[in-house]
C-alpha distance (Angstrom), angle and dihedral (degrees) to the residues before:
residue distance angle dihedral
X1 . . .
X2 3.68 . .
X3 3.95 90.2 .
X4 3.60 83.5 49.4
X5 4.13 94.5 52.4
X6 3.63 90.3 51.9
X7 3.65 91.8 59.7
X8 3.94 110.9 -101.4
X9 3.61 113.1 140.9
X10 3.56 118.9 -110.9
X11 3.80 97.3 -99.1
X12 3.37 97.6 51.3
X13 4.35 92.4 45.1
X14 3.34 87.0 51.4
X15 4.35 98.5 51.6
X16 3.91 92.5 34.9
X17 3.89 87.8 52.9
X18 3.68 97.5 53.1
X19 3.79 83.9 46.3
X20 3.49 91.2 57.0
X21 4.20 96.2 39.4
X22 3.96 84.1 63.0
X23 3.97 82.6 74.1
X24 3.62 97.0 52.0
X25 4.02 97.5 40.5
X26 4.19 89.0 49.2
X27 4.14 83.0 46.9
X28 3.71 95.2 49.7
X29 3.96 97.6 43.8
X30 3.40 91.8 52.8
X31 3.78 100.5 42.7
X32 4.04 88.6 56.7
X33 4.24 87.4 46.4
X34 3.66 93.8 63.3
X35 4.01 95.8 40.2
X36 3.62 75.9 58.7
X37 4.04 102.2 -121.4
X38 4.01 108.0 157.7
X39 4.05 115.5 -113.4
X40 3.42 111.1 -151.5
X41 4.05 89.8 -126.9
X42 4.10 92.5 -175.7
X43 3.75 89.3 56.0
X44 3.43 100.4 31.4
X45 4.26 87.6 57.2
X46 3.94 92.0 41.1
X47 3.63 90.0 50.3
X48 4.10 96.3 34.3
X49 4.14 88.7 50.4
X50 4.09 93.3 51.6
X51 4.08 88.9 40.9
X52 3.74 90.1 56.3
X53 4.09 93.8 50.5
X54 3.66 89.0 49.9
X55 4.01 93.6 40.3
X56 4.01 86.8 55.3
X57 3.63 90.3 61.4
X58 3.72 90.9 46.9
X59 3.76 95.2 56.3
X60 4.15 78.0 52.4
X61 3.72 98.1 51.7
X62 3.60 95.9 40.8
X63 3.68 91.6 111.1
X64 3.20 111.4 42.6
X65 3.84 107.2 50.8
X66 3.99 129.1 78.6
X67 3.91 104.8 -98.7
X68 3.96 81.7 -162.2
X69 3.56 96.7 54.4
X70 3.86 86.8 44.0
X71 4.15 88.8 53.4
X72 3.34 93.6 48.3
X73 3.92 96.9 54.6
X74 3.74 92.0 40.3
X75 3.89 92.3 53.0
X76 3.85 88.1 51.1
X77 3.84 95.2 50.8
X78 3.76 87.6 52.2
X79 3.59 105.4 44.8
X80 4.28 79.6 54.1
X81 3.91 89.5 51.3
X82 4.00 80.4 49.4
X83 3.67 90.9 63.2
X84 3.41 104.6 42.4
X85 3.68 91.5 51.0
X86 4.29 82.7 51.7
X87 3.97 89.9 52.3
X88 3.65 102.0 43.3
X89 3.73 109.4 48.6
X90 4.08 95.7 174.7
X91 3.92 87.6 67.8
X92 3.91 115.1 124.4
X93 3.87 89.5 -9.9
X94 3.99 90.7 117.9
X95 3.94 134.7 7.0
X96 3.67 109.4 -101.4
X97 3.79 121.4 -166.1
X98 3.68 114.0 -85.2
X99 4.09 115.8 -128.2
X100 3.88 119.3 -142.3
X101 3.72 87.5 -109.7
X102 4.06 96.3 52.6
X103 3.97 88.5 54.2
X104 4.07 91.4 42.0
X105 4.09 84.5 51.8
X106 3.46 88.9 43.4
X107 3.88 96.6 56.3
X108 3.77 91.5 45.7
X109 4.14 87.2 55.5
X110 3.66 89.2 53.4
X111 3.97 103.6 65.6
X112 4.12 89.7 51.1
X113 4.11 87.7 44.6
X114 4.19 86.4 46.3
X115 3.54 90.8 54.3
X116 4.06 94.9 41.7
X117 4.16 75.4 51.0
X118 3.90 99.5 55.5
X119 3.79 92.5 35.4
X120 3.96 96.5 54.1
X121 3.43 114.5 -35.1
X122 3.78 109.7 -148.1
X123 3.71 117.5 140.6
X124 4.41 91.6 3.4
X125 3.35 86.8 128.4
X126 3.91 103.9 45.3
X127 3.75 80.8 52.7
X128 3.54 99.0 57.7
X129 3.40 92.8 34.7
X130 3.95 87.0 62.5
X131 3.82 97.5 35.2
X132 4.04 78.3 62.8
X133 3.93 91.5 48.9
X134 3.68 88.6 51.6
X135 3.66 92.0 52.7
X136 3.98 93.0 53.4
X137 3.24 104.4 -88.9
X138 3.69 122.1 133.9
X139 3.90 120.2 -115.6
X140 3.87 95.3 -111.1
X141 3.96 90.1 49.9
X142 3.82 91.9 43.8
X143 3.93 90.2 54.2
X144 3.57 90.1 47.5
X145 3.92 104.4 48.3
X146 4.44 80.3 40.9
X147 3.67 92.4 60.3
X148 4.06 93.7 47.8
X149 4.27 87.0 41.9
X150 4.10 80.2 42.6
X151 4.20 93.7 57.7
X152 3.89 92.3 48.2
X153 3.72 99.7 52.5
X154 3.97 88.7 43.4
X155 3.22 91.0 52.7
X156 3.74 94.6 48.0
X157 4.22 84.9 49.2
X158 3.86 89.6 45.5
X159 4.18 93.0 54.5
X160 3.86 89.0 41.2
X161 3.71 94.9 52.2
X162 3.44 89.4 42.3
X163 3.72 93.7 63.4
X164 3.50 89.2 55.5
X165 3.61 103.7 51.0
X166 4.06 96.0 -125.1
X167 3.92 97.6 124.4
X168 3.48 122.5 106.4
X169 3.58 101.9 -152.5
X170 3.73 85.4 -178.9
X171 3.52 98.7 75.4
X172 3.67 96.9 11.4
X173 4.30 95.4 76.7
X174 3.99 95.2 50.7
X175 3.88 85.4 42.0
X176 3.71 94.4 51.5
X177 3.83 93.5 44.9
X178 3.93 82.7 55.9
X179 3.74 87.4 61.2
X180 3.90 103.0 45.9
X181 3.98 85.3 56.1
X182 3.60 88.7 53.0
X183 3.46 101.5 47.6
X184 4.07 84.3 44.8
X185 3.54 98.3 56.9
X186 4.02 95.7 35.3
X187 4.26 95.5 49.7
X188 3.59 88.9 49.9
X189 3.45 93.7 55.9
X190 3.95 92.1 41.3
X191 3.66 84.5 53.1
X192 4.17 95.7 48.4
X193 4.10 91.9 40.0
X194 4.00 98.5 42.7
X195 4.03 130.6 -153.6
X196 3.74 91.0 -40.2
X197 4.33 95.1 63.3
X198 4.05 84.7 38.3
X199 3.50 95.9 59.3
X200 3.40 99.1 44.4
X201 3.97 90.1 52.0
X202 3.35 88.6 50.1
X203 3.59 92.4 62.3
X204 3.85 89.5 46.0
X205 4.32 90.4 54.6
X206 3.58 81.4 50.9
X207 3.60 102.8 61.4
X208 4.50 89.3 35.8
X209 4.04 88.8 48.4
X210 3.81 89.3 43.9
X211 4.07 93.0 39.3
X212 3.93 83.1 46.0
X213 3.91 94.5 47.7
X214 3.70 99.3 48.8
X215 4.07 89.2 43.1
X216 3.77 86.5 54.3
X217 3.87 92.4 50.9
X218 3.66 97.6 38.4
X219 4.24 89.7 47.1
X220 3.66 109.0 17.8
């Protein structure tokens, strides 16, 4: 939305941000690395791989699909991740062990979630983040392996907006230093407050992505 205020057109907003989100995704992973929180590396490259084929054809269809319709679907899957995470309290608290068929679902989640990514973007990473929790991971692991899935699709956005000359490098470099010092200051305090302060920020993105999304489809 701010790119958006400032007058870029909606195609370009859209590219230069996931330019700039590359930033904050290769901040993040890192940050939870060194305070030593384990990435699941084979899931977080199955996953990242089938994101980045279905965040290609994002970056195709970017154009030619209602970005309302889009919010208003998004804001609805959310506020019903919301609720489950209200009813079942034991969620993400642990790490359970992951079955063949939670990691097979998982991979199948991530090419519609890739293409969500390279089409708009908003709220990807809460929903792999909570795929993961599904799955048995805990919310401090899901975070972590989301921010490592997070830099590969970017990346794939980044090179495929690229080759269309729709990034504003401009206002995409001060934007995307904007988002490394987020992702600093808010994994560091993931890491010092645990699964319990993660989840209950992740209810509170929720409601601002979903208050965002609806604003957007309502305004925009």
């Amino acid at each position: 939305p701010a790119l958006l205020l400032i007058g870029i057109p909606t195609h370009i907003a859209i590219a230069t941000n996931r330019f700039a989100v590359f930033f904050g995704e290769l901040t993040g992973a890192v940050q939870y690395y060194r305070g030593g929180n384990r990435i699941d590396g084979r899931l977080a490259l199955l996953m990242g791989l089938i994101a980045s084929i279905g965040t290609v054809l994002g970056t195709r269809i970017v154009l030619f699909l209602s970005v309302q319709t889009l919010n208003i679907i998004i804001a609805t899957l959310l506020l019903s991740l919301m609720i489950v995470l209200l009813l079942v309290t034991s969620l993400g608290s642990v790490t359970r062990v992951q079955s063949r068929r939670s990691k097979a679902l998982l991979a199948f989640i991530a090419f519609p979630i890739g293409i969500y990514s390279g089409f708009f973007g908003a709220g990807n990473g809460t929903f792999l983040a909570m795929a993961m929790v599904f799955s048995g991971l805990s919310f401090i692991q899901s975070a972590a392996t989301a921010r490592t899935i997070g830099i590969m699709t970017a990346l794939t956005a980044w090179a495929s907006f690229a080759s269309t000359g729709t990034i504003d490098y401009v206002h995409g470099l001060p934007l995307g230093f904007g988002y490394s010092l987020g992702c600093l200051l808010g994994v560091r305090m993931a890491i010092k407050k645990g699964n319990r302060y993660i989840r209950f920020l992740l209810m509170g993105i929720i409601l601002v992505s979903v208050a965002k999304l609806l604003f957007d489809a309502m305004w925009m």
